[in-house]
N, C-alpha and C positions, 0 to 999 in steps of 0.2 A: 845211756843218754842222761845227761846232765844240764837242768836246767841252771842257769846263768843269773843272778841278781844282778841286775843293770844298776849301779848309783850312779846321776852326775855329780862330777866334784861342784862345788859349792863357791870355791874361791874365784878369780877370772883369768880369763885370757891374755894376754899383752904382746901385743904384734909389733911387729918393725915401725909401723905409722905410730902405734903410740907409746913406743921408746926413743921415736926422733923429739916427741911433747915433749916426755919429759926430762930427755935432756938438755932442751932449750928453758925448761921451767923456772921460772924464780919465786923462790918462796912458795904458796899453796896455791894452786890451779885445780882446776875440775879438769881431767882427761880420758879422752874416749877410752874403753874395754871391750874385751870378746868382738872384736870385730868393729867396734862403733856400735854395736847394738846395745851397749850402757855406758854410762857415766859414772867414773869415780872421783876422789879427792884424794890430791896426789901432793904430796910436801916435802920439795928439794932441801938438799944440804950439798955441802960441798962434795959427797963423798957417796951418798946414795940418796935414794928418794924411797917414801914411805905413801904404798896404797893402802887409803882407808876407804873401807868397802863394807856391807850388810854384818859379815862376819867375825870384822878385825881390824886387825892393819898388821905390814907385812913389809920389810923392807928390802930392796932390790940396791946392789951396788950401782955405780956407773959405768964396771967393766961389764956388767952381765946387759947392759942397758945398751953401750956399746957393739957390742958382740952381735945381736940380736938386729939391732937398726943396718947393721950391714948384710943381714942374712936373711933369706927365708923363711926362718925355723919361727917357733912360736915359742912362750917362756909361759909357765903357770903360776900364778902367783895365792896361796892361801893359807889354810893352816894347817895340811900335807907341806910347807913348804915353798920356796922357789926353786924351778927346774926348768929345763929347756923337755919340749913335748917331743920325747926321741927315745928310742928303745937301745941300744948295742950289745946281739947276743948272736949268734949265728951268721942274722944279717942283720941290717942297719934298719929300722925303724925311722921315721917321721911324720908328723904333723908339717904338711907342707901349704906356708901362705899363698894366696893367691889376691889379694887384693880387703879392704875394707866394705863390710856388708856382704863377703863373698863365703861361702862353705867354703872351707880347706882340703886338700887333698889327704891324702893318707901314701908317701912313698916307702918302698921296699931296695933298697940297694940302690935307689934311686931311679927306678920304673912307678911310676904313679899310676894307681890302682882309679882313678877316673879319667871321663874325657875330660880333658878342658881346652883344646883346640876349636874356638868356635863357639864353645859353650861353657858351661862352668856344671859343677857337681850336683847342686839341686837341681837347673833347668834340666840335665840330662837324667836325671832319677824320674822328675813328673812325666818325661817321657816315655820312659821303660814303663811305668805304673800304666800310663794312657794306653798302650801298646798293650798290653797284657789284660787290660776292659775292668780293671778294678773297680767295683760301684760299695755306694752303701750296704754296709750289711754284709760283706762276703766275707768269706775266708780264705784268706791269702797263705801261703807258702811261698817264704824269701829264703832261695835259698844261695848261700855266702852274704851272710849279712854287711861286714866292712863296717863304716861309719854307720848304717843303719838309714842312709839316703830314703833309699829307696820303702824300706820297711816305715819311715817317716810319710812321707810323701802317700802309703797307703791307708796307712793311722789318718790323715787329714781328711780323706774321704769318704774315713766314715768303716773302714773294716778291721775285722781282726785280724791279728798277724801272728804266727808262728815263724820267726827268722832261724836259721842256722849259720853257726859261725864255727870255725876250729881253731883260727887261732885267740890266745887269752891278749897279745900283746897289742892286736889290732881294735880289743873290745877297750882294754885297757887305757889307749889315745883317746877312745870315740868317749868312756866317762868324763874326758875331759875338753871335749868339745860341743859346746852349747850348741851346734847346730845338728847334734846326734839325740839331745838331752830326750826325743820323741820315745827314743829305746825301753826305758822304763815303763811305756804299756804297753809293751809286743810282749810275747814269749820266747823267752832267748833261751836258745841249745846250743852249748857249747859242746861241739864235737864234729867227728867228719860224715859228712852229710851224705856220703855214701851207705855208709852207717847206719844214723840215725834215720832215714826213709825206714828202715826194714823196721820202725818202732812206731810208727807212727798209720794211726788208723784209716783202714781201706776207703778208698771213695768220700773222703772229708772233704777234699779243696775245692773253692770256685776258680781259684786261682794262680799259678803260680808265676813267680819271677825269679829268672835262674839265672844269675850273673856272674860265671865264674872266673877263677883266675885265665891264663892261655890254656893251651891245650898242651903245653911242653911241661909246664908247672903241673896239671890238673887233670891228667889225658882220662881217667876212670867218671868224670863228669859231664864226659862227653861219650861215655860208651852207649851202643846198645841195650847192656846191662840195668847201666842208669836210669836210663829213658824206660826202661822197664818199670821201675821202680817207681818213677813220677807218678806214670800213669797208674799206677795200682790206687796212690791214695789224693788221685785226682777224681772228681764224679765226672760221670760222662756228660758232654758237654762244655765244660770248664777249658778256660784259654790259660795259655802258656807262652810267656815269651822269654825266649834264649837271648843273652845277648851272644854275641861271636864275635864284631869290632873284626878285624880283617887282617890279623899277620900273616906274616908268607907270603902276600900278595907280591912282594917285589919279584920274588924266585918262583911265581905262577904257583903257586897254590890256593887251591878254594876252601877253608875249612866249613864253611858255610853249607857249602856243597853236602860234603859229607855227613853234616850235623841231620840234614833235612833226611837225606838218606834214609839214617837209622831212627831217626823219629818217626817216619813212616812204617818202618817195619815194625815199633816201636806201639802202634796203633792209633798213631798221630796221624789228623788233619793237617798238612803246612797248606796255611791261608795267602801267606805275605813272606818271602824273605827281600829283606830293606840291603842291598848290597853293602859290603862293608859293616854293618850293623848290627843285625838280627835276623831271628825269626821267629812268626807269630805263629802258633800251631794248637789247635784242639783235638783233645779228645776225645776219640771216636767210640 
């Protein structure tokens, strides 16, 4: 078990909305960052443009400015550098925009690892948190952290958080997303969370929230086995909410179904499964 130092990067975000700024820019403008959520001072030239910002200044071509204003991706601008927020090792890594003022997705091969159908990535994390009774003062277990949404969303209320995460490439994005920046008070483990349960002290949580990847990616997070495991270092009483979201549905499958199943044999109460969604379940 390995815990994880969380840093956010320091420099800012630059989206497609404010690479269309400032390539319309003449001379020095103040233009939006990290989403619209700050302002920097940005000074065109024929050839690139120069953000100065808390820590520096940093100069961005107009093909990378270009590039970027056409695409989804996200570009980081500090003194690590400029680079577009994309990982290429196995599989394809990104930081994927969704609008200004909005959390960003985090995509894998191009399957986006949030809802945003309807909803966007925060408002669905504060309701995985609400779903699962997080109060002041508890002790949470987040387990597959991702961007750290959700383990944010629990930090705000007021608890403590122990997250688990395995991959480094997906923590690596979230340092550099200010809408993750919460991560730095949770306790981050890096490693698979199959794992690192068996380390981790009996009957500690009030809480947990278990978001994992599918079940074709992730089928050991859904076993029996697992659900064993929760419940070991959940106290009795303490809620739990799965998410499960509904694949297979076209070809008649309930994974849902079966989730509830083995969480009951598992020595779970299931209170609520939300079709398509989740389920809410305590331990008995």
């Amino acid at each position: 078990m390995r815990r994880y130092s969380f840093t956010s990067r320091r420099g800012v975000v630059v989206t497609p909305k404010t690479a269309e700024v400032l390539l319309a820019a003449q001379g020095c403008v103040h233009a939006p960052a990290n989403f619209g959520l700050v302002v920097v001072e940005a000074c065109a030239s024929s050839h690139h443009v120069e953000l100065i910002f808390e820590q520096g200044s940093v100069e961005i071509t107009h093909e990378a400015l270009t590039r970027l204003a056409r695409s989804d991706k996200l570009l980081y601008a500090g003194s690590e550098g400029v680079y577009f927020l994309e990982v290429r090792a196995q599989s394809y890594y990104k930081l994927r925009y969704l609008g200004e003022g909005v959390a960003p997705t985090v995509e894998i091969d191009g399957i986006h690892m949030h809802n945003i159908v309807g909803t966007d990535p925060l408002s669905d994390a504060r309701r995985k948190v609400e779903l699962a009774g997080v109060r002041r003062g508890a002790r949470v277990l987040d387990v597959c952290t991702g961007l750290g949404y959700t383990t944010s969303q629990s930090l705000l209320r007021g608890a403590s958080v122990v997250t688990v995460e395995k991959d480094e490439k997906v923590l690596w994005l979230a340092e550099h997303n200010p809408f993750s920046a919460l991560l730095e008070k949770a306790e981050l483990i890096l490693g698979d969370a199959f794992e690192v349960l068996d380390e981790l002290e009996d009957e500690y949580f009030d809480n947990v929230i278990h978001d994992p990847p599918t079940l074709a990616l992730a089928g050991e997070l859904y076993s029996l086995e697992f659900y064993l495991k929760l419940r070991r270092v959940m106290r009795k009483g303490a809620r739990l909410f799965h998410y499960t979201g509904a694949p297979g549905k076209h070809r008649g499958l309930n994974i849902a179904r079966g989730v509830a199943q083995r969480l009951r044999r598992a020595g779970f109460i299931v209170e609520k499964l939300i079709e398509g969604y989740g389920i809410v379940a305590v331990r008995s």
